[in-house]
Structures are given as structure tokens and as C-alpha cells.
C-alpha positions as CSV (number, residue, x, y, z in Angstrom):
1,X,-104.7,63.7,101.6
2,X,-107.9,63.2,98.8
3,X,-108.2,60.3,96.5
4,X,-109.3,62.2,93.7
5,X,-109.7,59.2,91.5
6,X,-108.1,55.9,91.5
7,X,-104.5,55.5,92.9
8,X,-104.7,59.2,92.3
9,X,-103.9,61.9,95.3
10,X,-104.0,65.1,96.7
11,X,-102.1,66.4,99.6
12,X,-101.3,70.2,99.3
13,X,-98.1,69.3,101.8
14,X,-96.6,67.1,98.8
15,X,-95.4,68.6,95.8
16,X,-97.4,71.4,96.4
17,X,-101.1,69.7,96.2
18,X,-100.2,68.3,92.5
19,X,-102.2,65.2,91.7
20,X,-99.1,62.3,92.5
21,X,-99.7,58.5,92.4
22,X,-101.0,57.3,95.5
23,X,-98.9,56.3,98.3
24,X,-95.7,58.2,96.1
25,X,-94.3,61.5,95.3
26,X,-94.6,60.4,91.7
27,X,-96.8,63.1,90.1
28,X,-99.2,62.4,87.5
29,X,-97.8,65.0,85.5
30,X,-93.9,63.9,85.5
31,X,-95.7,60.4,84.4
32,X,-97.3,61.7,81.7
33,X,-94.6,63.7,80.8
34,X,-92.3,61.0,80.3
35,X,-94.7,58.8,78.4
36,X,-95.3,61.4,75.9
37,X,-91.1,62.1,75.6
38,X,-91.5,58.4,74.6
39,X,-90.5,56.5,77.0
40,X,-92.0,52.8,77.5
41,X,-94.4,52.3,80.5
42,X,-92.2,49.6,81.7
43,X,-89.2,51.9,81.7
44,X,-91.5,54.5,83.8
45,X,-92.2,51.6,86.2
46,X,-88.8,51.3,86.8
47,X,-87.7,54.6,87.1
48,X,-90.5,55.6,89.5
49,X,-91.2,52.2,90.9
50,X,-94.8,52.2,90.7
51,X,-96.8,49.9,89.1
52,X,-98.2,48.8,85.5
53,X,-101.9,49.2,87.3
54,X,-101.0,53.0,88.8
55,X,-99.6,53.6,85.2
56,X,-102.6,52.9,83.5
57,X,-104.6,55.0,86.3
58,X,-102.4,57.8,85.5
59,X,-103.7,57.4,81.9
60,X,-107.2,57.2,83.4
61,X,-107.3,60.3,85.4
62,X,-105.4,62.0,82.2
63,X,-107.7,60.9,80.0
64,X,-111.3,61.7,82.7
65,X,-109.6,65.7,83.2
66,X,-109.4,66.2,79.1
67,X,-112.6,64.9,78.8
68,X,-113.8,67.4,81.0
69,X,-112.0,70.6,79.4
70,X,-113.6,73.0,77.0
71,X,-112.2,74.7,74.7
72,X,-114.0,78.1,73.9
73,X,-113.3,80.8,71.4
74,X,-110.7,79.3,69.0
75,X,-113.5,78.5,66.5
């Protein structure tokens, strides 16, 4: 397992080396997936039982990996 950022992991033995909240099988993507559906962060805490803090690191790596993508040729 590598902490690739804050409360974020790797393990390629869990859900096949997807980024997942740390110490879950919640991955980043199913998080972010459900926010953007529209569905409140507290409802997501519920559902996956993770906290506010690991929500808002979700948003942080989310927000660090689109930061870092470049878009090239549509222009």
C-alpha cells in the first residue's frame, strides 16, 4: 500500500490499484462520482462511513490530478 496524497491510497491488491480512501475500499472515484450525481457530502459520509475530513481529501487529490492534466490539440 502507497499514500499517494493525504488519506489517499494505493494497493494494486484492492480494487485493482484504484486510488480508495485510506484505511477503506471507498474509491476516490465512486466518491466523486456520487458528489457530482448530487448527492450531499454528509449523505456520502453515511453511505460509505468515512469522514467529512477524507471527503474533503477526496476533493483535494481530485482537484491536485486536474490540475496536473493537459489538454493538447482540441484548440
Amino acid at each position: 500500500m502507497i499514500e499517494i496524497a493525504p488519506r489517499i491510497t494505493v494497493d494494486e491488491k484492492l480494487r485493482f490499484g484504484k486510488p480508495v480512501v485510506k484505511g477503506t475500499r471507498v474509491p476516490v472515484d465512486l466518491v466523486l462520482g456520487n458528489l457530482a450525481g448530487g448527492m450531499e457530502i454528509e449523505e456520502v459520509t453515511k453511505e460509505y462511513r468515512v469522514s467529512r475530513e477524507e471527503m474533503l481529501a477526496v476533493l483535494d487529490y481530485a482537484a491536485k490530478v486536474l490540475g496536473r492534466e493537459e489538454v493538447k490539440g482540441v484548440f
